[in-house]
C-alpha positions as CSV (number, residue, x, y, z in Angstrom):
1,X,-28.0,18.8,-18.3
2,X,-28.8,15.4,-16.9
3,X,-28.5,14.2,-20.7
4,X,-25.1,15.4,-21.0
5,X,-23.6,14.3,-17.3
6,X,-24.8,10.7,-18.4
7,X,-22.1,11.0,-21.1
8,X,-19.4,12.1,-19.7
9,X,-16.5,9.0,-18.5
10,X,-15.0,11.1,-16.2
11,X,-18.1,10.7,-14.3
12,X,-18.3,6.7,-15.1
13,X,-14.9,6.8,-13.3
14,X,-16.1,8.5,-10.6
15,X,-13.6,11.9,-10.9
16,X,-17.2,14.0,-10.6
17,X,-18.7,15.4,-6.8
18,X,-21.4,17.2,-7.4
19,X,-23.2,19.0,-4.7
20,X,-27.0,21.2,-5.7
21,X,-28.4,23.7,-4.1
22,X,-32.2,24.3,-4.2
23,X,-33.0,27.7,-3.4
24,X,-36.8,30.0,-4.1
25,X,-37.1,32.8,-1.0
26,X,-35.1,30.2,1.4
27,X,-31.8,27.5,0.1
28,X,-31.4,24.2,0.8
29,X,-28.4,21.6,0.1
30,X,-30.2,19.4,-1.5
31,X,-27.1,17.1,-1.7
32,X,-23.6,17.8,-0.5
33,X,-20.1,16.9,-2.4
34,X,-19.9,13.1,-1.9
35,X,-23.0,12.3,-1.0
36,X,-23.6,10.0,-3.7
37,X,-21.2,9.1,-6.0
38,X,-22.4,6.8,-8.4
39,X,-23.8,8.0,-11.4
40,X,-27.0,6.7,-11.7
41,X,-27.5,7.7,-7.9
42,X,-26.9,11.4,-8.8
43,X,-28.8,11.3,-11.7
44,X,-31.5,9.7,-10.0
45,X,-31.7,12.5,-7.4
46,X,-30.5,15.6,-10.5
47,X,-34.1,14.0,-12.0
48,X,-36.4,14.6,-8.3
49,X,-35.7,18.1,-8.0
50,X,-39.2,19.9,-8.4
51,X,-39.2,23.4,-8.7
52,X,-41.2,24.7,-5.9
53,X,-41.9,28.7,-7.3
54,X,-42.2,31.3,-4.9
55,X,-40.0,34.6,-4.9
56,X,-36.7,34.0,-5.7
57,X,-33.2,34.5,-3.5
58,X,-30.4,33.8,-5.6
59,X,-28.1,35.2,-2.8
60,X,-29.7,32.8,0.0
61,X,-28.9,29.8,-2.7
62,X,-25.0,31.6,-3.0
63,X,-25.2,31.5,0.5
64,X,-25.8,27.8,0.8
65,X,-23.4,27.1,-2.0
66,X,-20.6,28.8,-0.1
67,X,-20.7,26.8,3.0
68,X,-21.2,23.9,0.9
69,X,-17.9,24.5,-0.8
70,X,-16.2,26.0,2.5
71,X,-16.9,22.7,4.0
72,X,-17.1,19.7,1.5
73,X,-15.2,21.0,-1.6
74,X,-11.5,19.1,-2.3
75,X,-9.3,21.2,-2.0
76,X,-7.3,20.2,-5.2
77,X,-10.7,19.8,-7.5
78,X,-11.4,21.8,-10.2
79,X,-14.7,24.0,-9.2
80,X,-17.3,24.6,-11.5
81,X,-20.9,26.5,-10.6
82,X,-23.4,26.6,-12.5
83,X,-26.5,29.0,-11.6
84,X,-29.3,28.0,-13.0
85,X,-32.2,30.2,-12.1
86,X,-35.1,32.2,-13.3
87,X,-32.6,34.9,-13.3
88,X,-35.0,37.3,-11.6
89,X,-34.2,38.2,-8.0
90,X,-35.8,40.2,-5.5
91,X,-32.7,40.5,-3.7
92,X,-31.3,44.1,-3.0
93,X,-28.4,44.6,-5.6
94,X,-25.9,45.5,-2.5
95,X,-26.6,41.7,-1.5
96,X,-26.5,40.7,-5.1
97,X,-23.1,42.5,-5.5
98,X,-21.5,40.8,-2.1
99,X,-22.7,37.1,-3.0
100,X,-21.4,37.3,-6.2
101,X,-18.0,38.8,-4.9
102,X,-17.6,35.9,-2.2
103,X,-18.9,33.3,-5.1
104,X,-16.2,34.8,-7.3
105,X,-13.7,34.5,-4.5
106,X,-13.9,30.6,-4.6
107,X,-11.7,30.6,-7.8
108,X,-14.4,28.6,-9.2
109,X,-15.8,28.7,-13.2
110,X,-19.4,30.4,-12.5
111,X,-22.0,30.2,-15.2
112,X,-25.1,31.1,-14.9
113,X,-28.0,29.6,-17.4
114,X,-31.6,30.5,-17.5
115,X,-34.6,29.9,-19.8
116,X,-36.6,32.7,-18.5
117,X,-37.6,35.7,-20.8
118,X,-38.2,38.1,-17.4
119,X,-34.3,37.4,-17.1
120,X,-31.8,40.3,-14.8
121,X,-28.8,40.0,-17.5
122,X,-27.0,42.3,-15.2
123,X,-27.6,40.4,-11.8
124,X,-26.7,37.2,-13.8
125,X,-23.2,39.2,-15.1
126,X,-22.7,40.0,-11.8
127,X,-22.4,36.3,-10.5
128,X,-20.8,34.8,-13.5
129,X,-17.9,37.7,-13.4
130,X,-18.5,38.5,-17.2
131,X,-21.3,38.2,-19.7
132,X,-20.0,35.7,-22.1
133,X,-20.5,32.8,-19.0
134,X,-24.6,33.9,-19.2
135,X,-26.6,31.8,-20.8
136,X,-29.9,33.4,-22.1
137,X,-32.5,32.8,-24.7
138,X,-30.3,31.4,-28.0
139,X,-26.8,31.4,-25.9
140,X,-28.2,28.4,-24.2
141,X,-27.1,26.0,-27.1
142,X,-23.7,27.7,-26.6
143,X,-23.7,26.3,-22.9
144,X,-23.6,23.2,-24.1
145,X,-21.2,23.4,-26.2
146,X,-19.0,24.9,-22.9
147,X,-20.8,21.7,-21.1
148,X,-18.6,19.4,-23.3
149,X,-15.9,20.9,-23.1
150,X,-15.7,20.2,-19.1
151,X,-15.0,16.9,-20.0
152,X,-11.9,17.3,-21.0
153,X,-10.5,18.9,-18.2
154,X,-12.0,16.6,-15.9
């Protein structure tokens, strides 16, 4: 991903605000919208994230995502979310089903990408709103395909 973000000129031009959210049991904004808006800055910080393990929460990173958006998003900015996870939850699919209703309500383009083999396609369809935006196994080279594309609408 951080390969691909270097490319793109919209981001040269500084038409990019990207927020992440690190999430295992518990979420944190790792960086907000606008926090850094230089590219090398955010790939700097896109290149220290360490995955810490642990159980995973995908709803407490959904969570963390919304008030991120609720509060930092521009209003007039195309949203994109990208979910990229172990796709394995331990969350109780009732709280997998009302995260990924309220992450669907944002109007945003959800994907979800994952290069684990112990994937939930279903709770990962669930988030993304249909199964052709998850990204699984051999679909991942498609992703980047769909990565390239956001260019152009940037």
């Amino acid at each position: 991903m951080v390969l691909y973000l270097n490319a793109w000129p919209a981001f040269k031009e500084h038409r990019i605000a990207v927020a992440v959210v690190r999430f295992s049991d518990t979420a944190k904004v790792q960086f907000g919208f606008g926090k850094y808006r230089s590219q090398n800055d955010i790939l700097y910080e896109l290149e220290r994230i360490e995955r810490t393990g642990g159980r995973t929460s995908i709803t407490a990173g959904i969570d963390a995502t919304l008030l991120e958006i609720a509060r930092n998003r521009r209003p007039d900015a195309r949203l994109v979310v990208i979910l990229i996870s172990d796709g394995n939850s331990q969350d109780p699919w009732q709280l997998v089903q009302d995260s990924a209703r309220k992450l669907r309500r944002t109007g945003g383009e959800i994907y979800a990408v994952t290069l684990s083999r112990e994937q939930n396609f279903l709770e990962l369809t669930e988030y993304a709103g249909n199964a052709r935006r998850v990204y699984v196994g051999n679909r991942i080279n498609h992703f980047i395909e769909v990565w390239r594309r956001f260019e152009l609408h940037c």
